[in-house]
C-alpha positions as CSV (number, residue, x, y, z in Angstrom):
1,X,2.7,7.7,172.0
2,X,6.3,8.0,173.1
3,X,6.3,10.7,176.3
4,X,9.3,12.6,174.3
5,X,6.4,13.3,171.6
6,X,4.5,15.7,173.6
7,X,6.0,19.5,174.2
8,X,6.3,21.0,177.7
9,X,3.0,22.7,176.9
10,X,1.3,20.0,175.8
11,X,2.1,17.9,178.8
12,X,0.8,20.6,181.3
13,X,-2.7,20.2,179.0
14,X,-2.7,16.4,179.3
15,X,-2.1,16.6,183.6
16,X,-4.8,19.3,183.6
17,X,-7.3,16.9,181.0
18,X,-6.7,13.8,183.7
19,X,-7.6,16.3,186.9
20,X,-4.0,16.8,187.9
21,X,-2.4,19.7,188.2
22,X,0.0,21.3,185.6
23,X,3.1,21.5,187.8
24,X,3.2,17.8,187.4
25,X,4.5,18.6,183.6
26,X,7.7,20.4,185.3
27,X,8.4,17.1,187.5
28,X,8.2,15.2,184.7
29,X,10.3,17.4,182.4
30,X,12.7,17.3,185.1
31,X,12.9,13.1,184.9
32,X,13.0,13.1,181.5
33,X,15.7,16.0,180.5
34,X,17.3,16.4,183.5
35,X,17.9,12.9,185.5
36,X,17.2,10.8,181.9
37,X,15.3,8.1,183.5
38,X,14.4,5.5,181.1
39,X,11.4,4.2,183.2
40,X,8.2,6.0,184.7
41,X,8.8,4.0,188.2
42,X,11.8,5.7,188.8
43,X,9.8,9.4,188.8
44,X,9.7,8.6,192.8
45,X,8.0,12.0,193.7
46,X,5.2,11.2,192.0
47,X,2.3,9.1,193.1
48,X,1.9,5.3,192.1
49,X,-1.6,6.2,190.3
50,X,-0.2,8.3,188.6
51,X,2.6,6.7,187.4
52,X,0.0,3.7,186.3
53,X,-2.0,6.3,184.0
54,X,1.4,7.8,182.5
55,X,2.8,4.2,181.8
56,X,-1.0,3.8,180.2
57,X,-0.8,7.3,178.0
58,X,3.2,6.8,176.7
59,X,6.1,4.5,176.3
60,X,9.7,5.8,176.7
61,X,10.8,3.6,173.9
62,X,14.4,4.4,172.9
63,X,16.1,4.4,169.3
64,X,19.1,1.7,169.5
65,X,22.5,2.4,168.7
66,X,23.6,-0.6,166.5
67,X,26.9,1.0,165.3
68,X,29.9,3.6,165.5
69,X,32.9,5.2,163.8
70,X,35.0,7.4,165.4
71,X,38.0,9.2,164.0
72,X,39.8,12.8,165.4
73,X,37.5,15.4,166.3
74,X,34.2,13.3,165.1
75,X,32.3,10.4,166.0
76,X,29.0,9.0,163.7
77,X,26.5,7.1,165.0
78,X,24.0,4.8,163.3
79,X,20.5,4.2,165.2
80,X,17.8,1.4,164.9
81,X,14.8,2.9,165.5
82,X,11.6,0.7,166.6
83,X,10.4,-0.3,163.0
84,X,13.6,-1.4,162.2
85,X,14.2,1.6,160.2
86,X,18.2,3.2,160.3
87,X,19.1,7.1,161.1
88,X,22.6,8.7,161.6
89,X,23.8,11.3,163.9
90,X,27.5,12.7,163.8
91,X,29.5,14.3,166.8
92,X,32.0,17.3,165.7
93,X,34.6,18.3,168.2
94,X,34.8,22.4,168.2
95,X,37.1,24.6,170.5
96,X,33.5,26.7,171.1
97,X,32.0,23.0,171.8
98,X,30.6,19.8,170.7
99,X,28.3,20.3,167.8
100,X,25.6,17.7,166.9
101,X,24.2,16.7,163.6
102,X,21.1,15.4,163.7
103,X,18.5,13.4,161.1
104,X,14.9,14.5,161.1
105,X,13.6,11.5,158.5
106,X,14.2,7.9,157.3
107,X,15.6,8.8,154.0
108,X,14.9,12.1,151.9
109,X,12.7,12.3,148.7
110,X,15.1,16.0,147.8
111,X,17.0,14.2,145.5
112,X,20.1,16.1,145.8
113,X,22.6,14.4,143.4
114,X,25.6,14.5,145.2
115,X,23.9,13.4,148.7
116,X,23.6,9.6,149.9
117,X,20.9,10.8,152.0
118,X,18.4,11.0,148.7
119,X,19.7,7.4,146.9
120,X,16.9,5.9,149.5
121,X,13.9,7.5,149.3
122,X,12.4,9.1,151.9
123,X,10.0,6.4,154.1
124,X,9.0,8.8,157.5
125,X,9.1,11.2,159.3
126,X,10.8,11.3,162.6
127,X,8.8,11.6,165.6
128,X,9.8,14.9,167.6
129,X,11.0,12.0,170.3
130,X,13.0,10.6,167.2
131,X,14.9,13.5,166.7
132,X,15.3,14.2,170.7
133,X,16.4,11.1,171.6
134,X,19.5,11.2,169.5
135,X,20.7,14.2,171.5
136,X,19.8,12.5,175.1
137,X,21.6,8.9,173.9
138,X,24.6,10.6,172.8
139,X,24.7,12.7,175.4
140,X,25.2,9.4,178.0
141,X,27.7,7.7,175.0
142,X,30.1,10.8,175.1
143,X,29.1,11.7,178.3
144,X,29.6,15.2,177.4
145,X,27.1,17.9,176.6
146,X,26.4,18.9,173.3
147,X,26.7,22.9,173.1
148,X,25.1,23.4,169.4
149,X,22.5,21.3,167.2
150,X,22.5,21.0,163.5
151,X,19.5,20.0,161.5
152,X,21.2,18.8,158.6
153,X,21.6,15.2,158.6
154,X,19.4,12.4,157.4
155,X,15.9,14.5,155.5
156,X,15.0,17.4,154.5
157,X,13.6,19.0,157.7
158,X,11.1,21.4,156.4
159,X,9.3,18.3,154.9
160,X,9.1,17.6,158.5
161,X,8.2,20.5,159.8
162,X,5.7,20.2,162.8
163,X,7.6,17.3,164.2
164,X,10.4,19.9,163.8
165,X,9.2,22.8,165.4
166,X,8.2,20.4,168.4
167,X,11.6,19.4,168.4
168,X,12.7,22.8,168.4
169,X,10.2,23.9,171.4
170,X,11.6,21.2,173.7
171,X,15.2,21.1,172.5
172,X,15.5,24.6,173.4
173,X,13.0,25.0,176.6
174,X,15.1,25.5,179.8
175,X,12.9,22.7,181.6
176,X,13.8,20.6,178.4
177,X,17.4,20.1,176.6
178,X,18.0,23.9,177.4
179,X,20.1,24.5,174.3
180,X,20.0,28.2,173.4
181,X,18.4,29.2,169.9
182,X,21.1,30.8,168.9
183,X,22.7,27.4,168.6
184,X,20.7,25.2,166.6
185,X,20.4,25.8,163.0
186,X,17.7,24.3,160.5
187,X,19.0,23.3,157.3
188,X,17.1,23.7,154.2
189,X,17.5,22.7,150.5
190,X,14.6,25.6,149.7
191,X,11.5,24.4,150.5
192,X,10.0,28.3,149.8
193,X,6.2,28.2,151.8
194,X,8.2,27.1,155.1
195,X,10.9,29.5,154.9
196,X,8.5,32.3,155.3
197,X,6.7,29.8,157.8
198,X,10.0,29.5,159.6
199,X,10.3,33.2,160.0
200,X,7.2,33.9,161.8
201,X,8.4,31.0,164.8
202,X,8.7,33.0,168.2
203,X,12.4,31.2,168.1
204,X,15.6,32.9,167.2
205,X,16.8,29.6,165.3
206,X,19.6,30.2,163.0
207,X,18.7,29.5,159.5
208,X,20.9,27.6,156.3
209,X,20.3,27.2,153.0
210,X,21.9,24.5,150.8
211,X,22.7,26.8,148.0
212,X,25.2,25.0,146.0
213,X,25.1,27.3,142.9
214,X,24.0,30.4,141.7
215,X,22.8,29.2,138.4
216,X,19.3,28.1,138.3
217,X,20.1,25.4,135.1
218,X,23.0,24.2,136.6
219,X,21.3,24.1,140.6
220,X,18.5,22.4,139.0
221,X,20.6,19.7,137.4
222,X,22.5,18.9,141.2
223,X,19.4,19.9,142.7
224,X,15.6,18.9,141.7
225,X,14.1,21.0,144.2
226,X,15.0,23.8,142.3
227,X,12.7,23.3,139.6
228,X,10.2,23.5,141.8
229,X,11.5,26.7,143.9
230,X,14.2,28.8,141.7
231,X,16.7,30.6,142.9
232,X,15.0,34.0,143.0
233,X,12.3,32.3,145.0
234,X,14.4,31.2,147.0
235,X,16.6,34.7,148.0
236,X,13.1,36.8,148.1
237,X,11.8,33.9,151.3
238,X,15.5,34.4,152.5
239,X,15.5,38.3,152.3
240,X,12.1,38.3,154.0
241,X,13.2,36.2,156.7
242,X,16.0,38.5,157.5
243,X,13.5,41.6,157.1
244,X,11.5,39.9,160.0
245,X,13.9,38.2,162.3
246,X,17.2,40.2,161.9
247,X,18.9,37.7,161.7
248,X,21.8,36.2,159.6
249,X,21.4,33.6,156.9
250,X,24.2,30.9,156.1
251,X,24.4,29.9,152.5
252,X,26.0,26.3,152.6
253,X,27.9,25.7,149.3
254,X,29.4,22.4,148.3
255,X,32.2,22.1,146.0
256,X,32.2,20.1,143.1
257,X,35.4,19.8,141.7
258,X,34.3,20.7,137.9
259,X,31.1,21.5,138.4
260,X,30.3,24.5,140.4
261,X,33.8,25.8,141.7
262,X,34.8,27.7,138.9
263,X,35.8,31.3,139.1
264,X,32.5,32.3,136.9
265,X,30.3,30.4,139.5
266,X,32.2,32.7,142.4
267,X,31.4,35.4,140.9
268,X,27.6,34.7,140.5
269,X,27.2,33.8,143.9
270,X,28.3,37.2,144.8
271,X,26.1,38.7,142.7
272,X,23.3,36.5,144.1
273,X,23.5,37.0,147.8
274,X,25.7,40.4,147.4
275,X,24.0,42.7,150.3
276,X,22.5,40.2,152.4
277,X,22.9,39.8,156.1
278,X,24.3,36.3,155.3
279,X,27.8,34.6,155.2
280,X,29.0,31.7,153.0
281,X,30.0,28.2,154.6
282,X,32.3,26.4,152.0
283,X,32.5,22.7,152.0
284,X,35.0,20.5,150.1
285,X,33.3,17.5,149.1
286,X,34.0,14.7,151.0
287,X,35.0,11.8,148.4
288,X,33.9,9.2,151.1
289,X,30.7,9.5,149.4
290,X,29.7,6.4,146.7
291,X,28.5,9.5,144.2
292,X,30.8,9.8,141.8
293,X,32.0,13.8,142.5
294,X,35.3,14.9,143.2
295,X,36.8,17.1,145.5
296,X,38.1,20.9,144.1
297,X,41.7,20.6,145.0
298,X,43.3,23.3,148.1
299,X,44.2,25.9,145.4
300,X,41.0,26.2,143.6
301,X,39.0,26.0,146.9
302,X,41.2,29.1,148.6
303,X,40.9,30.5,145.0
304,X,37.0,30.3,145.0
305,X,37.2,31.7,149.0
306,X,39.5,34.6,147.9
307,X,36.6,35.9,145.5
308,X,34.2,36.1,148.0
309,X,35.9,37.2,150.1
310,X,37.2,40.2,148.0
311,X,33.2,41.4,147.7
312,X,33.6,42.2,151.5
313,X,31.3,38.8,151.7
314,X,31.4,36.7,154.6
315,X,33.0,33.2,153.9
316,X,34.4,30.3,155.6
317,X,35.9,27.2,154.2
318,X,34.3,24.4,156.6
319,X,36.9,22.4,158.7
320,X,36.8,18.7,157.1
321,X,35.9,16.2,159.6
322,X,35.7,11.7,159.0
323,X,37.3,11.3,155.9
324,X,38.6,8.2,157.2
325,X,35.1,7.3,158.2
326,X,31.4,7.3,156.7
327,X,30.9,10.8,157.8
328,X,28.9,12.0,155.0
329,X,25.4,12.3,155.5
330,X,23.5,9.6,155.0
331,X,26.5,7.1,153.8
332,X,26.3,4.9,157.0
333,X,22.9,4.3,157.0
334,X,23.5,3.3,152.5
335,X,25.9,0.9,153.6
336,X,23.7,-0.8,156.5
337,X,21.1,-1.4,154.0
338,X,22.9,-2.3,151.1
């Protein structure tokens, strides 16, 4: 088992199981997420037998960065993880910080037709080191710290979600990556049970839904999982996650040039999600992607903005990073293994 695996809790069980003491847990916490050794010797205040049993009980194994694209204000990353398998993870430059996209499995069995992520189906899970160790490698790459974490790259994370909420426990810890709550955000294409499973996590973890549109024939055409979950199903979970947690929901919308940015779909989405503690993140499609959609052109996307924002709804066109590079999710990792 990789050492990243286990959460801070979970170590202080495993010292206190081999008759040491639980403090041990904090040094070790303290190698790993604050020094970044990449070996057990180098954890010199501890004692050689103890380092023996720890390089018995855990590897440190590391995901391998095999390639990068870099354009302004973001930077993608492709990984080699141990079984030969490929992840991504993409950098954004803010002026509140440097966000970081992250994949939580090989592939994505969602489906979602306009995502490269779902053309190769899902294989694993990653391991909570998995999704930890692309924070920690980029870190040392950019050698900058990253302020926010997104859940939103390669998978469908609430398909992963005990290896996620281990990620979450030490991503956020203050002995572990110390990134506040309140800046990483779980992406999900509504996966119903685990949103009201989400909202009972003693973590204020900002939570998106991939939305897409706001008519269930239409959402279930772009969007499998929505035969499975409808809409309504969907915006009950979401309304009872904000009755618990108080806090605000992001609805991530992808336009579709001919497809769901018409004035008709505006208007239904404000009708959907009209009262809600929740604002609206807009994204032109990026044509990058090998799936055949088009990008709504500036006019009809500030169009589709103004009527949202007319309802007195929150709304934000999202900033368009890497459309001179493979920035989509999922489209690096499609072109390594075609």
């Amino acid at each position: 088992m990789n050492i990243y695996d286990l959460t801070f809790k979970e170590l202080e069980n495993y010292f206190l199981d081999n008759g040491e003491k639980k403090f041990r847990a904090s040094q070790v916490f303290e190698w790993l997420y604050k020094k970044r050794v990449t070996s057990f010797s180098e954890m010199t205040n501890l004692s050689n037998d103890l380092i023996d049993k720890l390089k018995t009980s855990f590897t440190l194994d590391r995901p391998i960065v095999v390639k990068e694209e870099h354009d302004k204000d973001v930077s993608k990353f492709l990984f080699k993880l141990n079984d030969e398998e490929h992840i991504e993870s993409v950098v954004m430059y803010h002026d509140y910080g440097i966000s970081l996209c992250i994949s939580s499995q090989v592939g994505c069995n969602m489906g979602c037709a306009f995502c490269e992520s779902g053309k190769r189906k899902k294989v694993r899970n990653l391991l909570p080191s998995e999704m930890l160790l692309q924070v920690i490698i980029i870190e040392e790459i950019i050698k900058k710290r990253i302020s926010h974490i997104v859940v939103m790259g390669i998978g469908e994370p609430f398909d992963n979600f005990d290896n996620l909420v281990k990620f979450i426990d030490n991503a956020n810890n203050p002995k572990g990556l110390e990134i506040g709550s309140r800046h990483i955000t779980v992406s999900t294409c509504g996966i119903v049970p685990k949103i009201y499973e989400f909202s009972k996590l003693p973590y204020q973890v900002n939570l998106a839904i991939s939305l897409h549109s706001a008519f269930d024939d239409k959402r279930s055409k772009i969007m499998p999982i929505n035969k499975v979950y409808p809409l309504k199903d969907v915006i009950d979970a979401v309304k009872d996650y904000i009755s618990i947690t108080n806090r605000r929901v992001t609805f991530e919308y992808i336009l579709l040039s001919g497809i769901n940015d018409s004035t008709e779909d505006a208007k239904a989405l404000c009708k959907l999600i009209k009262g809600l503690n929740a604002y609206v993140n807009l994204i032109p499609y990026n044509e990058g992607s090998s799936m055949g959609f088009k990008r709504p052109k500036n006019d009809e996307i500030m169009k589709f903005y103004d009527i949202i924002k007319k309802e007195g709804i929150n709304v934000t066109v999202r900033r368009e990073f890497g459309s001179k590079i493979s920035a989509a999710c999922g489209q690096l990792r499609s072109k390594k293994e075609e």
